[in-house]
C-alpha positions in Angstrom: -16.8 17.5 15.3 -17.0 19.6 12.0 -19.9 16.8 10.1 -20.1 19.0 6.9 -16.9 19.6 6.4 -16.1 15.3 6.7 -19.5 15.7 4.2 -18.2 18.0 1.4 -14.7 16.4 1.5 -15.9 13.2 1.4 -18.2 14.1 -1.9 -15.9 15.7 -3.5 -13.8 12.4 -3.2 -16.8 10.2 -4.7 -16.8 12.9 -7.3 -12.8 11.9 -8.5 -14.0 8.2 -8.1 -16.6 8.9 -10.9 -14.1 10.6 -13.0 -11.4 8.1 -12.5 -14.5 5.1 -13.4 -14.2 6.8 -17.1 -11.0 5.0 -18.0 -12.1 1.6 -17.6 -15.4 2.4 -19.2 -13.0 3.6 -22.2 -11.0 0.2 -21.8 -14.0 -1.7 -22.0 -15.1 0.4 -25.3 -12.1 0.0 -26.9 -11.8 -3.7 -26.4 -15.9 -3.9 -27.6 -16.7 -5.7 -24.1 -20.0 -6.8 -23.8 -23.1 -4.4 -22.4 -22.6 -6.3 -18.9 -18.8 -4.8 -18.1 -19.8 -1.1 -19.9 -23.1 -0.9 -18.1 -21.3 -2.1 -15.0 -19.3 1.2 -15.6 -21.9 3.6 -16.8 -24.4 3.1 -13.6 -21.5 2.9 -11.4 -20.6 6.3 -12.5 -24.2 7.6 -12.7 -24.8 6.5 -8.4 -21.3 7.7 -7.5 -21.5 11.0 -9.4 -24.9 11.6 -7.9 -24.1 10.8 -4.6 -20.8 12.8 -4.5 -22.6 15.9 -5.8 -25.0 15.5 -3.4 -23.1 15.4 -0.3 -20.8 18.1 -1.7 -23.7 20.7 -3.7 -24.1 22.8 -0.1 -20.5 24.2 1.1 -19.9 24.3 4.9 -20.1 27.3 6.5 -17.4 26.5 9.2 -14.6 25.5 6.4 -12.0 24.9 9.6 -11.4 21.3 10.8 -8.8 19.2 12.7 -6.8 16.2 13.7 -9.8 14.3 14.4 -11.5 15.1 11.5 -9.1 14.6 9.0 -8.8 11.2 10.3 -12.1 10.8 10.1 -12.5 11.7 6.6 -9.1 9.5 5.8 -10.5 6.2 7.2 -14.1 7.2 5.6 -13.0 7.9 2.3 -10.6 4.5 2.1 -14.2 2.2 3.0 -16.5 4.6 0.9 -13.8 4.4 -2.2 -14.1 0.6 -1.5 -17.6 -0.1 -1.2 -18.4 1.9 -4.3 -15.4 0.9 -6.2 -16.6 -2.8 -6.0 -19.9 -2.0 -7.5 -18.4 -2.9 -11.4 -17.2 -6.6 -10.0 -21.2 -7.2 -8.4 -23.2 -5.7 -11.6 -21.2 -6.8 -14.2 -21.3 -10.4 -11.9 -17.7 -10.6 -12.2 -17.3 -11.1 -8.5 -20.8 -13.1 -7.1 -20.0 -12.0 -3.6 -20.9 -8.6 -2.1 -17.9 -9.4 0.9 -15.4 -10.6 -1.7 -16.3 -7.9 -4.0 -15.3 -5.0 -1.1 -12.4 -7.2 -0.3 -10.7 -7.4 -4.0 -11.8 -3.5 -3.7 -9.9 -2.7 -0.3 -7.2 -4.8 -1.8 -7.2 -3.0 -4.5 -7.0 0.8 -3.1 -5.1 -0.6 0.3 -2.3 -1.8 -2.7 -2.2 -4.8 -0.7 -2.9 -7.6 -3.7 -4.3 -9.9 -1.6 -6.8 -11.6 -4.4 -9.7 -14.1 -3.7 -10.0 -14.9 -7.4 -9.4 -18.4 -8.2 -8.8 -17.4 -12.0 -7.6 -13.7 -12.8 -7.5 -14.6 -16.2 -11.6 -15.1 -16.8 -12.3 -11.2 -15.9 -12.3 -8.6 -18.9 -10.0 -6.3 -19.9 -11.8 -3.5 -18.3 -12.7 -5.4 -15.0 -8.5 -5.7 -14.6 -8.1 -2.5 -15.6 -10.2 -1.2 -12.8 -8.6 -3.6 -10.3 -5.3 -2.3 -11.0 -6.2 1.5 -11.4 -7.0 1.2 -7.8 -3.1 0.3 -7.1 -2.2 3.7 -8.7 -5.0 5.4 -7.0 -4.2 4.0 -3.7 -0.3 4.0 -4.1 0.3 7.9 -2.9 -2.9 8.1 -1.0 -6.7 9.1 -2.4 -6.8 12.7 -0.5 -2.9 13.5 -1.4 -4.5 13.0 -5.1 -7.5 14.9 -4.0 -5.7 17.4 -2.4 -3.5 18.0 -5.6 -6.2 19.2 -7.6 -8.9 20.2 -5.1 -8.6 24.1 -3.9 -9.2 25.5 -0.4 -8.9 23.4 1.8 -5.3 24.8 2.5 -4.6 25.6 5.7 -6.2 22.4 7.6 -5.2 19.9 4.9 -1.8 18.9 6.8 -4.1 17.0 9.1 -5.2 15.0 6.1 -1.8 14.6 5.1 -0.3 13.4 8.4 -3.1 10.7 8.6 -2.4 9.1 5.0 1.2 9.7 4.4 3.0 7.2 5.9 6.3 7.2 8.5 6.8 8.4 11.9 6.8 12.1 10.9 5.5 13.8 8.1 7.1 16.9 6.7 6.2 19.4 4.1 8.0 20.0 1.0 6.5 23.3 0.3 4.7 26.0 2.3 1.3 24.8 0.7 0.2 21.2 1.5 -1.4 21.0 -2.0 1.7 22.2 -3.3 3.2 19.4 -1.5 0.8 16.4 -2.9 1.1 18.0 -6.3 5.0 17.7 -6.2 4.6 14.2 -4.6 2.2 13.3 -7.4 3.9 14.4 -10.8 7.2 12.7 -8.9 5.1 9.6 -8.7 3.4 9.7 -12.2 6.7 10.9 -14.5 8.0 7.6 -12.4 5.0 5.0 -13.4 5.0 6.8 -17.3 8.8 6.3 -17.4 8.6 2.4 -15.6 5.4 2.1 -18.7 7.5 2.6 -21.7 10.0 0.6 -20.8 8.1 -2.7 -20.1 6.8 -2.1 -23.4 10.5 -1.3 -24.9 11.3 -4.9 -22.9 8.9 -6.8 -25.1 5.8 -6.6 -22.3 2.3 -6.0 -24.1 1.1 -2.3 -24.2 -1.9 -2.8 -21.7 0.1 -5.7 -20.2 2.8 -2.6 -19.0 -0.5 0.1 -17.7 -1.4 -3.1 -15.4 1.5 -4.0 -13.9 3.1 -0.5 -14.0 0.3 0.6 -11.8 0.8 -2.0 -9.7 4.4 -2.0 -8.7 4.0 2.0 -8.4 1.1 1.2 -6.2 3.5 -1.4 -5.4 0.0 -3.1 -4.9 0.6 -6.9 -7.0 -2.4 -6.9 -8.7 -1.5 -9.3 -12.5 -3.7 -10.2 -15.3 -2.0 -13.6 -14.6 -2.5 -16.3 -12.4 1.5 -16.7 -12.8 2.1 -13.3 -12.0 5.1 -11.9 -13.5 6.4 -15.6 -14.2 4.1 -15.6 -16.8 6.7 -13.8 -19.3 8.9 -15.9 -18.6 11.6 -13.4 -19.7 14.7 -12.7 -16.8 15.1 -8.6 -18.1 11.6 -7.9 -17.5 11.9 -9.3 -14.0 15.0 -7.4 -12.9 13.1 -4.0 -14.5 10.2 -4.7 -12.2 12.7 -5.9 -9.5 14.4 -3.1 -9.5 11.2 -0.3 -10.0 9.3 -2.3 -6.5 12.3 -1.1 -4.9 12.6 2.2 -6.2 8.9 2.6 -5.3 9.4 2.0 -1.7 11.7 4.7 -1.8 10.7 7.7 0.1 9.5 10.0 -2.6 11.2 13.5 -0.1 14.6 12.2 -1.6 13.5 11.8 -5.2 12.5 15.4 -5.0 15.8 16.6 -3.7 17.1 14.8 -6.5 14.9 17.4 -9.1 16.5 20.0 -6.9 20.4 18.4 -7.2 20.7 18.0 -4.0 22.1 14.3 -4.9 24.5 13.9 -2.4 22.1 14.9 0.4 20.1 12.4 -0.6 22.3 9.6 -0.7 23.3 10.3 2.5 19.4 9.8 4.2 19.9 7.0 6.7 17.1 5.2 6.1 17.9 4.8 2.4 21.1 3.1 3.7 19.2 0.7 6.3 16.9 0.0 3.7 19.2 -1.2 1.0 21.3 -2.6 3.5 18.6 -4.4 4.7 17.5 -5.6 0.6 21.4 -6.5 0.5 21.7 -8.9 3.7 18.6 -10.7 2.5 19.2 -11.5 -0.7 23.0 -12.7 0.5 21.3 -14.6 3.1 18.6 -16.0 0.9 20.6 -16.6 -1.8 22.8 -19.3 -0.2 20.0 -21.2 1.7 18.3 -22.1 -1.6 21.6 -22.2 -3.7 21.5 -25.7 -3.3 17.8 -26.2 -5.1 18.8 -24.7 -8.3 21.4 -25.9 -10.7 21.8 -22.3 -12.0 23.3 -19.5 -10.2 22.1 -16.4 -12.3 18.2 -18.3 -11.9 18.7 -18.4 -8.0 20.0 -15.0 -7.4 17.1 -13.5 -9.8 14.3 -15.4 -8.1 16.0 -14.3 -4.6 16.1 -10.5 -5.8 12.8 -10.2 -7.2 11.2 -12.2 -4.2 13.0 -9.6 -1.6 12.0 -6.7 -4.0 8.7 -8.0 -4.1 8.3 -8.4 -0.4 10.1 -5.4 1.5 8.8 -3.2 -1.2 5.2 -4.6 -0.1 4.3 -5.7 -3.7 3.5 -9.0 -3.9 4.5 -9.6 -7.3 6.1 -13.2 -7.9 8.2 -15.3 -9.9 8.9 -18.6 -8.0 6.6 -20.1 -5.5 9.2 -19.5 -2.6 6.7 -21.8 -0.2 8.9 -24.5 -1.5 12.0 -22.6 -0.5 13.3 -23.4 3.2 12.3 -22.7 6.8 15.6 -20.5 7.4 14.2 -18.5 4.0 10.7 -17.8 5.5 12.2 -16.4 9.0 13.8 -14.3 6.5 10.8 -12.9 4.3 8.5 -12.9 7.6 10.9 -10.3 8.7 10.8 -8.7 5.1 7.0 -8.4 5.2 7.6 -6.9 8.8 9.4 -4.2 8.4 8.0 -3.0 4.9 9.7 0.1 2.8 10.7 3.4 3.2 8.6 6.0 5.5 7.3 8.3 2.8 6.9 5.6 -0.1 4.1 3.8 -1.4 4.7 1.0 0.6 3.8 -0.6 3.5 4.8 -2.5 6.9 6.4 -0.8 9.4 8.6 1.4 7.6 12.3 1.2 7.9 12.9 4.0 9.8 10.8 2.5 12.7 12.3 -0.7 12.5 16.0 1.6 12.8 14.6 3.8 15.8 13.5 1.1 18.0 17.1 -1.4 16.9 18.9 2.2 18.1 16.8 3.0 21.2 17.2 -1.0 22.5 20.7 -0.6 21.9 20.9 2.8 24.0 18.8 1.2 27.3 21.7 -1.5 27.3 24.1 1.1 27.4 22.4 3.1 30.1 22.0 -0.2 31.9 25.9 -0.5 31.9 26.2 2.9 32.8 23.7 4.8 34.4 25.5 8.0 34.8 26.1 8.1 31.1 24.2 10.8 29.1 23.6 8.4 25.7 22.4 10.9 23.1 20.7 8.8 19.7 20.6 10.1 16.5 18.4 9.5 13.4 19.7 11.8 10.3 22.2 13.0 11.6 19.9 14.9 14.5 19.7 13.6 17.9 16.2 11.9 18.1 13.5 13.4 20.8 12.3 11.6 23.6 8.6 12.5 22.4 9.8 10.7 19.0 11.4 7.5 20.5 7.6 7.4 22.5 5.4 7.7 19.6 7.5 5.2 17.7 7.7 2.9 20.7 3.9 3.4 21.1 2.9 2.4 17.3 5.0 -0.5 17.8 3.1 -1.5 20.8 -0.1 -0.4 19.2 0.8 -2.3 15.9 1.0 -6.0 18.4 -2.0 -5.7 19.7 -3.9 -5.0 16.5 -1.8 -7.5 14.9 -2.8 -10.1 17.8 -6.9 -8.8 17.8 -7.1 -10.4 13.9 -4.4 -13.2 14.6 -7.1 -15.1 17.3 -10.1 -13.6 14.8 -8.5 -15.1 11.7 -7.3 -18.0 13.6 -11.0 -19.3 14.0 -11.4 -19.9 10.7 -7.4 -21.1 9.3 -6.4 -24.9 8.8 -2.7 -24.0 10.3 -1.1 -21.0 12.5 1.0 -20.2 9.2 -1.4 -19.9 7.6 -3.2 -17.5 9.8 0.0 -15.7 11.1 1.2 -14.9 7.2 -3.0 -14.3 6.4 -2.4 -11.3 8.7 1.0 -9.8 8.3 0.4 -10.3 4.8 -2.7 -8.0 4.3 -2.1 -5.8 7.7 1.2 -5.2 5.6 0.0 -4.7 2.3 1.7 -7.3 0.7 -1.0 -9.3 -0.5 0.8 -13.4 -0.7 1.5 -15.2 2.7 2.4 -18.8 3.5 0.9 -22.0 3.4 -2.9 -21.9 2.4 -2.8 -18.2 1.3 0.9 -18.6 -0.6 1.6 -17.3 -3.6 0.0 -19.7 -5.5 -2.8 -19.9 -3.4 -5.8 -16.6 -2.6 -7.9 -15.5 0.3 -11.6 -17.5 -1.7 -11.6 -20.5 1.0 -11.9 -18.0 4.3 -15.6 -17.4 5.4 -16.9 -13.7 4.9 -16.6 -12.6 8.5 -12.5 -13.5 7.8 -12.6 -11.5 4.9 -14.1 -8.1 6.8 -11.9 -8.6 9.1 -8.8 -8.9 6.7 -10.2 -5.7 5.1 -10.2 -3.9 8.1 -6.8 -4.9 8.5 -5.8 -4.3 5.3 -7.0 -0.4 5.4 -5.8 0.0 9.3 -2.1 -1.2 7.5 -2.2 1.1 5.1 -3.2 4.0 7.0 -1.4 3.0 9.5 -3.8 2.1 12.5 -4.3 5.3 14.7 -7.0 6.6 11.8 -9.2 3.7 11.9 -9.4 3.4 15.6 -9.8 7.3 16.0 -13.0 5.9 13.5 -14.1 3.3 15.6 -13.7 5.5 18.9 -16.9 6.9 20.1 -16.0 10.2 21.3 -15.1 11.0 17.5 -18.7 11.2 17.4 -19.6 13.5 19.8 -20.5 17.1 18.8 -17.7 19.9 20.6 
């Protein structure tokens, strides 16, 4: 195990935090917020600056490191960003609680949304800012950022990329890997400018559209609200925002063959057809169950599409509180917050392309129980999938159950009902931030004790990383010198 290497790259991350710490400092200048919120800010910055260039002043001498280490110094940097990130919420006394500070942190950067703030609206200007900046920081991952602007650390850095970029496989657009997260960065800030202006062209508040622009790019669901989004009250911005959640869990590979013109080649990515084929049979489906509840048609199907957006897309944002909606609905948005977005997007769950491997390989051992001698070849892309592939996919899935049931029985302990539980956990282990019943979406995480909480966290960061990263963490041979 390279230590220094984890060290320097991990200090050099602190470092961005400090930087990044500045805007909300200006937000809270601007707005003339009281000395508690800018000197929340200032010593935040001082300890995290100090620290990071501390940990990164002496350069390893052994510069080279590997899988294990750059899931090492993934899963490290997600709880250090977190544990310092929360420090504004505790000084400023915002947030009381050291646990529910980390949480609304890890939230935060995770781009889950899961909130235990029984009133949003009480926190300053600056304090929100910060909690949604951590949606746009989180959204494409802290070391792709890092790794856009940070030199030499080249030729390793794919390990650092596999571990944070979501989906099965992971594939470079350019030679470089920083060439790669710069690409994957400008892609993902030209979107969140472009998804900015016109919010505010649509009659949403200038600071209103950097809050919730970050956070359905982050596609994270932070709001400024307690209403959320049905706060405006105004149908276009809600199909805008509908429409940019699911644009956002989109895998960002296609939007650059798009800047190279390659248009039809993208339209023709399978996943992007399971995926909106998947947003399409569930609003249908939706759409007609709770037709009956609503004496307008245009309402229902609006509060349908932005709930599916919302939900597949791994956002959280909402518009209706779709707990009243029925059973047959839920089946149909637990399966939503199952499968997540796009491999490759700034969403979470699953990822589409899993969900399509695994429907195709159950589908090919029927057939090979029906006829044995049959050589069944299946494809993904157009390219007949490996068996090494259709393993590791089969593997996560497995993986993903039994980390799934581990905080189920932990979180269980400590719900009033198993929906509650059940949706407590797919919910954050999803990154989707609302569940069902006592954590709904007009509900929050306050009322579960602290051990709940770290254990939700851990969730919430194993989700967006993905798992393997956090238990390579929590492995004790990752410790042990080579």
């Amino acid at each position: 195990m390279n230590y220094s290497i984890v060290r320097f790259i991990l200090g050099r991350t602190l470092l961005i935090e400090a930087a990044l710490l500045c805007a909300p400092l200006l937000i809270a200048i601007i707005y003339q917020e009281g000395i508690a919120d800018i000197g929340a800010f200032l010593i935040t910055i001082v300890v995290v600056f100090a620290i990071g260039a501390l940990m990164s002043f002496r350069r390893p001498k052994v510069s080279d490191f590997y899988a294990r280490e750059g899931f090492m110094m993934v899963t490290l940097t997600w709880f250090l960003l977190s544990l310092f990130g929360a420090m504004p919420f505790l000084i400023s006394g915002s947030i009381a609680s050291p646990v529910d500070a980390f949480f609304e942190t890890v939230s935060g950067f995770t781009t889950t949304g899961a909130s235990i703030l029984n009133d949003v609206e009480v926190l300053s200007r600056s304090m929100l800012f910060w909690r949604s900046l951590t949606h746009l920081i989180g959204g494409m991952g802290v070391l792709v950022f890092a790794l856009a602007i940070l030199p030499k650390v080249e030729s390793e850095a794919v390990h650092i990329m596999r571990a944070e970029v979501p989906g099965p496989t992971f594939g470079k657009l350019m030679a470089r890997v920083s060439q790669t997260a710069r690409i994957l960065y400008k892609i993902y800030l030209v979107m969140t400018g472009v998804l900015i202006l016109v919010l505010i062209v649509f009659g949403m508040p200038v600071y209103d559209s950097f809050i919730h622009a970050f956070g359905a790019a982050g596609t994270g669901g932070f709001s400024i609200y307690n209403a959320s989004i049905a706060h405006y009250g105004k149908p276009a911005l809600e199909i805008i925002l509908g429409i940019a959640m699911l644009l956002f869990g989109v895998n960002f590979y296609l939007y650059y063959l798009i800047m190279l013109r390659q248009v039809k080649t993208a339209l023709k990515n399978e996943e992007l057809r399971w995926f909106f084929s998947i947003v399409a049979a569930a609003v249908i489906m939706i759409s007609l169950i709770v037709l009956p509840s609503y004496e307008n048609i245009a309402t229902a199907f609006r509060d349908v599409f932005f709930t599916v957006s919302s939900l597949i897309s791994t956002t959280g944002y909402v518009t209706v509180d779709f707990a009243n909606w029925p059973m047959s609905a839920h089946v149909i948005l637990l399966f939503l917050m199952f499968c997540g977005s796009m491999a490759g997007s700034t969403g979470g769950g699953i990822k589409v392309s899993r969900i399509a491997i695994i429907v195709k390989t159950v589908f090919q051992d029927i057939r090979h129980a029906i006829s044995p001698n049959r050589r069944i070849v299946v494809t993904f892309e157009n390219k007949p999938l490996s068996s090494s592939l259709q393993q590791s996919v089969s593997v996560y899935f497995m993986t993903y159950i039994i980390f799934f049931a581990f905080c189920l029985l932990t979180v269980s302990f400590d719900s009033p009902t198993f929906i509650t539980a059940f949706s407590a956990v797919a919910a954050t282990f999803n990154n989707i931030g609302p569940g069902m019943d006592a954590v709904g979406p007009t509900s929050n995480y306050s009322d579960f004790s602290n051990w709940t909480k770290m254990v939700l966290s851990l969730a919430m960061v194993a989700g967006r990383l993905e798992i393997y990263p956090v238990l390579v963490l929590l492995s004790p041979k990752t410790w042990r010198k080579l």
